[in-house]
C-alpha positions, 0 to 999 in steps of 0.5 A: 305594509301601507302606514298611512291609512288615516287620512290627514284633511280637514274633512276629518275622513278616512281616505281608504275606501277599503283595503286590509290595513295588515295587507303586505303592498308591494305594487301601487297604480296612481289615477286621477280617477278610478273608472272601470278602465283604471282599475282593469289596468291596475289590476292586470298589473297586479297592484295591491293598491289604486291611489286616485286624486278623486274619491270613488264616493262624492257624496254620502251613500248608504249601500255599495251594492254591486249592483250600481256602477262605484259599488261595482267597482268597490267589490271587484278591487276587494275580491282581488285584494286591492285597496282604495285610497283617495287622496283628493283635498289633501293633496290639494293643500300639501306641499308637494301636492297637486298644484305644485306638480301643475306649476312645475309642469308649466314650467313655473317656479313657485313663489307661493300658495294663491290661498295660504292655510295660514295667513302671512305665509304667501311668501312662503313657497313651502307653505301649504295652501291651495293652488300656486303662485309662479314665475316663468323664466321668461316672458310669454304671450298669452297665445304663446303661454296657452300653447305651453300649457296645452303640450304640458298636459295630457291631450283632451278633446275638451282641449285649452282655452283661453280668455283674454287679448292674445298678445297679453305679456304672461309672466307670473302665473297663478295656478289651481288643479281641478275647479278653481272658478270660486277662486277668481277674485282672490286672483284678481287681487293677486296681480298675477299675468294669468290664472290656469284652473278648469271648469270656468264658466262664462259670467264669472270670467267675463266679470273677472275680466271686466274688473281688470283681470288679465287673462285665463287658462282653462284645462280639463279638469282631470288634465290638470291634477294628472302632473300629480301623480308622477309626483305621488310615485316618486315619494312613495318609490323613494319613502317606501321603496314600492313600485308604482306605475302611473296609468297612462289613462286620461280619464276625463268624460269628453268624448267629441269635440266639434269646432265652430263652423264659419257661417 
């Protein structure tokens, strides 16, 4: 039987979209989001449970009919007797969570949250707090770094880019899974080598950089909170002793990508 129905976040939100709080879970799927391709797979497994990063419900409804695309979704996991459950900020904040599973993919040791909950704690690696603070084991040039990057994460069309003089030294690195562009000034003035995050926007890197920001790394966005899961499994495997499979589905929207052509 799944305990951990109540969600734990400062949204003051249940994470289940639903799911029989008495149902016996033996087999849960983990994505980062929940598409039609993801659930098809879950339940061909046979999963009682979807755990995704993202909600299936951003913003406020009023009806889940299966009439549109997220209610359809909705009803065909209840009539297989498949519970939903979105993680999203709390894991964002946990340790472990998502930014920790980011940082240690990249190959960084974590010397502390970029945002602790509680302030004094950004010396604490066990903190919990948005994204990470880390080290590399050795010195990287920002090109070198940004190949790193790119074969630590799932391959895109949308890909890695990067801002910034290539030959930049890297060497302590701050990190934030998904949308991390509100948090560039806070890097700034963390001194950090680079910043690795998703959905940067042209004006706010260009002012980071401008007022002395190093470098950035820029990820899809689902590619950089899938590390995530592999961690979601192994705590729940070894907590709970159920199987679960991490869906090898890269759920980010791109679908083409054409580069710049010479003039």
């Amino acid at each position: 039987m799944w305990d951990g129905w109540e969600g734990t976040g400062g949204n003051g939100r249940d994470d289940v979209v639903c799911g029989d709080p008495t149902a016996v879970v033996k087999h849960v799927c983990c994505a980062v989001d929940l598409t039609p391709a993801t659930l098809d797979a879950a339940l061909a497994e046979h999963a009682q449970m979807v755990i995704t990063h993202h909600p299936v419900l951003f913003d406020s409804v009023h009806s889940v009919a299966a009439n549109t695309p997220k209610g359809k979704l909705i009803h065909r996991a209840i009539s297989a007797g498949c519970a939903l459950f979105c993680a999203h900020t709390n894991a964002d904040s946990a340790n472990p969570g998502v930014n920790d599973a980011l940082a240690e993919a990249l190959g960084l040791t974590v010397t502390g949250p970029l945002i602790p909950h509680s302030p004094g704690n950004n010396g604490d690696k066990h903190a919990p707090g948005l994204g990470r603070i880390g080290t590399l084991t050795k010195p990287l040039t920002l090109r070198e770094f940004t190949n790193v990057v790119a074969a630590s994460l799932p391959r895109t069309v949308w890909g890695i880019r990067a801002a910034g003089d290539p030959q930049t030294r890297i060497e302590t690195v701050a990190v934030c899974g998904g949308s991390g562009g509100s948090f560039l000034d806070v890097v700034r003035e963390a001194g950090v080598d680079c910043y690795v995050t998703s959905d940067l926007r042209h004006h706010p890197v260009d002012d980071f950089l401008q007022a002395g920001g190093t470098a950035v790394i820029d990820t899809a966005h689902a590619a950089s909170e899938y590390p995530w899961l592999a961690q979601v499994a192994q705590l729940l495997h070894t907590q709970l002793g159920i199987d679960v499979t991490v869906l090898p589905i890269v759920t980010d929207p791109w679908t083409l990508h054409a580069p710049s052509q010479d003039s």
